[in-house]
C-alpha positions in Angstrom: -33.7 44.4 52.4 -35.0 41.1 52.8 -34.0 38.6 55.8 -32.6 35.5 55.4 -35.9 34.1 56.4 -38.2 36.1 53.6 -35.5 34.8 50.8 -36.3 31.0 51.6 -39.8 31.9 51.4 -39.5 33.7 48.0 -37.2 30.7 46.4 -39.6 28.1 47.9 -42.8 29.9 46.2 -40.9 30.0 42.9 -40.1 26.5 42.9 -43.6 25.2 43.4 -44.5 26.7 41.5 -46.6 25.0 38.2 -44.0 23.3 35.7 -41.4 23.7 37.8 -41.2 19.6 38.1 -41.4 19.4 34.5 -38.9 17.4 32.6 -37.4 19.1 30.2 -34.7 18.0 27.3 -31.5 20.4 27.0 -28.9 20.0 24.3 -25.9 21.2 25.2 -22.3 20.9 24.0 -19.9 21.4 26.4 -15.9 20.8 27.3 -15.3 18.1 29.4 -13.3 20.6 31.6 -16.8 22.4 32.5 -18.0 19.2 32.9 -15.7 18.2 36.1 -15.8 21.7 37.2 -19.9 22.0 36.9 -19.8 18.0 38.6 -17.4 19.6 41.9 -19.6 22.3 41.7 -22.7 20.5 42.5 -20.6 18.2 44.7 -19.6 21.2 47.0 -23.1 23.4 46.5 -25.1 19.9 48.2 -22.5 19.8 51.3 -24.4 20.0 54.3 -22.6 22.7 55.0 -23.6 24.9 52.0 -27.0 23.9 52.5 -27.6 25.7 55.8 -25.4 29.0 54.8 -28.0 29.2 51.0 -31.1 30.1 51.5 -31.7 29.3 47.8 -29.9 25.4 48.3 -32.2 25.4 51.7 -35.6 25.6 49.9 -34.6 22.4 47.6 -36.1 19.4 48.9 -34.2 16.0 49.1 -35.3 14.3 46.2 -34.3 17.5 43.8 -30.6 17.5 45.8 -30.6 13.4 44.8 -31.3 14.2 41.1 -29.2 17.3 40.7 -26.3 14.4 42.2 -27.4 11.8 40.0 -27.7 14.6 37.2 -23.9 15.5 37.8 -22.6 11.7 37.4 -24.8 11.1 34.1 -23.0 14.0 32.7 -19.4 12.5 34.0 -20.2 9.3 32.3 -21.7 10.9 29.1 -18.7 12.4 29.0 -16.5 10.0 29.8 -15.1 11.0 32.6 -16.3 9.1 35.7 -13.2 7.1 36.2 -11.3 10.8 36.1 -13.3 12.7 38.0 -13.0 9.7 41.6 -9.2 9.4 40.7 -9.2 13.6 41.0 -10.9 13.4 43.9 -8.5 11.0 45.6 -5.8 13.6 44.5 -7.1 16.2 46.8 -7.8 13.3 49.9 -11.8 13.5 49.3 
């Protein structure tokens, strides 16, 4: 079994990998449902927090956490759902 250690090491080898900074286009269509669920999800999966106890999160530099976040809000305003998705959070006292 690997340690915790050897992991980071394997997911920071595969993502410097070449073309893993490549942009790529997806077309996707999805309910806006998953949409505030997948936008939480990367809300709570870049909590400092999180970071530390993922090896996998760990070996992602800043810059790739900052897109993945600004990812997350383009999708919320795509879909429409910014406004929603702040009033939800003040819901739950976040």
């Amino acid at each position: 079994m690997l340690t915790t250690k050897d992991v980071a090491v394997v997911y920071e080898t595969l993502l410097s990998s070449p073309g893993m900074s490549e942009l790529i286009r997806v077309d996707l269509k999805v309910a806006r449902k998953n949409i505030l669920m997948l936008a939480k999800m990367i809300e709570v999966a870049t909590m400092e927090q999180h970071l530390a106890a993922s090896p996998f999160l760990s070996a992602f530099d800043a810059t790739s956490l900052t897109e993945l976040s600004q990812m997350s809000a383009t999708v919320l305003e795509k879909a429409g759902l910014s406004d929603m998705y702040v009033r939800m959070n003040r819901l739950v006292g976040k």
